[in-house]
N, C-alpha and C positions, 0 to 999 in steps of 0.2 A: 219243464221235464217231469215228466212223471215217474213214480217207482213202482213196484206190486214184489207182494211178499210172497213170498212158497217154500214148501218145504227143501231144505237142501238134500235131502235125496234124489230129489229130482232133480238138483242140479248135476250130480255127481252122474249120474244113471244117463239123463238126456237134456243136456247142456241148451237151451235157447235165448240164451241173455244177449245182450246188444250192448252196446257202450252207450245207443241213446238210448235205450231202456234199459237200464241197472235195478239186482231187485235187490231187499231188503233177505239177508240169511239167517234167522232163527241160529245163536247158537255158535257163530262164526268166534274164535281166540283175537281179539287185539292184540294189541305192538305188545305188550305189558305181557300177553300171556292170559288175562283177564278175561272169562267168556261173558263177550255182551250179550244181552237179550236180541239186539237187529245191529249188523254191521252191513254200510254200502258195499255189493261185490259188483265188479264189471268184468265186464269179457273180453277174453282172449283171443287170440286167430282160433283157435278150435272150436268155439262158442259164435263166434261170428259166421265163420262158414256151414257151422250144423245150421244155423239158423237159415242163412242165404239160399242153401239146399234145399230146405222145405217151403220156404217161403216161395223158393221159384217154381217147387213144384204146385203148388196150392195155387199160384197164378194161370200156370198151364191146366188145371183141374186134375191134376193126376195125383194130388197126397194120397189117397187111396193105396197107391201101390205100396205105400210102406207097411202098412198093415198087412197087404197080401203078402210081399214078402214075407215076413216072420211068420207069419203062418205055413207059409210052405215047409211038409216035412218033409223033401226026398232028401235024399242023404248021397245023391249025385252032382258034383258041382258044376257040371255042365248046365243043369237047369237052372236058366234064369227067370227073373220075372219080368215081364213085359208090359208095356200098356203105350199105344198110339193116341199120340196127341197134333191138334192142329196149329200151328202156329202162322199168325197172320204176315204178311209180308213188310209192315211197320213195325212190329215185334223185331222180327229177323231185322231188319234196318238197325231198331234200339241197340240190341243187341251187337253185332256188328262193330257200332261206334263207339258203342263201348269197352271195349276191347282192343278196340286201335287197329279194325282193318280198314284198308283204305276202300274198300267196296263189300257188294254182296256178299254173303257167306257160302262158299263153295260148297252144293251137297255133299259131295265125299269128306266133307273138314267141318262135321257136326260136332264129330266128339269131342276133338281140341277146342272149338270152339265154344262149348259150353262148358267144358271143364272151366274157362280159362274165365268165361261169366260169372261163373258160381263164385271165383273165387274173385273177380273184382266187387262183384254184391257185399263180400264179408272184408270189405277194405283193401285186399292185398293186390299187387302186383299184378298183371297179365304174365306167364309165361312164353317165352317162343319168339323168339326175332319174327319169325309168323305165328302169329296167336291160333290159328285154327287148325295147324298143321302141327301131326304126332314128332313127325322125327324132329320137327324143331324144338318142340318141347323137351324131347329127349335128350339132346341138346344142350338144352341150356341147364337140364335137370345134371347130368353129369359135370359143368362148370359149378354150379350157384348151388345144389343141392346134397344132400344127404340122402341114401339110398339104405331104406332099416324092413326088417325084417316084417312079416304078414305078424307074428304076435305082440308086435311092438307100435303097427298099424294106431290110427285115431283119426277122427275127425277131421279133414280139411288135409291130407295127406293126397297126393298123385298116384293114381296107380296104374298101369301100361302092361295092358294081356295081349293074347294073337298076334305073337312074334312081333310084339312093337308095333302095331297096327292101330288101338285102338287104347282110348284112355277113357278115366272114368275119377271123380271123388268119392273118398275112403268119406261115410257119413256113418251116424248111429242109426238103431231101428228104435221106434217106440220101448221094446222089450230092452235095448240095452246094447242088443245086435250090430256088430260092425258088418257092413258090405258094400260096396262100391255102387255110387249113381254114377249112368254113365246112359250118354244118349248117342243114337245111331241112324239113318235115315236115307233113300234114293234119294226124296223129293224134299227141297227145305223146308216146304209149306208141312209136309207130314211128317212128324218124328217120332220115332221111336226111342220111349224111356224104358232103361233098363235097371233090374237090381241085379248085382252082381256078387257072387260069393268072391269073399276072399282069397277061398283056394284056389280060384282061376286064374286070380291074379300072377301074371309072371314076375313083375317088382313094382315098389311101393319105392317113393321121394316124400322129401321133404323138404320145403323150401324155409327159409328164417321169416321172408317175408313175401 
């Protein structure tokens, strides 16, 4: 197993550590109170799924849009940022089985559906007696979950806008920026990834696990 060191700023600002990659933090307090020079830190559900997020999107070739995001200054939260990716029909299969549907991935049940990927990539649970379907997610968010405010938002959190229609993960931007990844699409083969502000968001969950 490997480790790599960085500054803890960067951990604090944009979280990407994995439990099989732990990095070394410059400066972290031991048990004692005693500040060592490099203490092992590993990751959390927050850190695992910032990570899963980008990692999935870098697969699809779209990390690009996180940069574009933060760069966009409208100050209308209806604009989101967009970007069309293809996804192969073995992909959509992986995906799929991963998740625990018993077949194809329904076009209309993109977003559950990738919400519920992201978050199996970063160890956790599927949501949803139907994994690619909102209202079941919603669902089970109201049994199993905690339902916290837009400033109280983080990384690896649920968020469900368009009267309950569509879901998306609460992830960081490079700058520091919370906003929702959240994918949409007619065609499974073509999806559409989206950045989504906060404020669109109708509510935000939180699962334990």
């Amino acid at each position: 197993m490997s480790t790599r060191a960085i500054e803890s700023a960067s951990i604090i600002r944009n979280p990407i550590t994995s439990s099989s990659s732990p990095v070394l933090v410059a400066g972290m307090p031991g048990a004692d109170g005693t500040m060592l020079p490099y203490r092992l830190g590993t990751a959390n559900s927050e850190t695992k799924i910032q990570q899963a997020a980008v990692s999935f999107l870098q697969q699809l070739g779209a990390s690009s849009i996180l940069n574009k995001a933060q760069d966009d200054k409208s100050s209308d939260p209806r604009d989101w940022t967009e970007v069309t990716v293809q996804i192969t029909p073995a992909r959509l299969a992986q995906i799929s089985k991963a998740i625990g549907l018993p077949g194809p991935v329904p076009a209309n049940q993109i977003c559950a559906t990738m919400t519920n990927f992201i978050r199996v990539s970063g160890g956790l649970h599927p949501v949803g007696i139907t994994p690619s379907y909102v209202p079941d997610m919603i669902k089970a968010a109201r049994k199993d979950a905690i339902e916290v405010g837009k400033a109280q938002a983080r990384p690896g959190d649920i968020a469900v806008l368009l009267n309950d229609t569509h879901s998306g993960t609460v992830i960081r931007l490079p700058n520091g920026q919370l906003k929702v990844l959240a994918f949409t699409g007619e065609l499974t083969h073509e999806v559409v990834v989206q950045i989504i502000r906060i404020e669109s968001v109708k509510r935000i969950f939180r699962f334990s696990k």
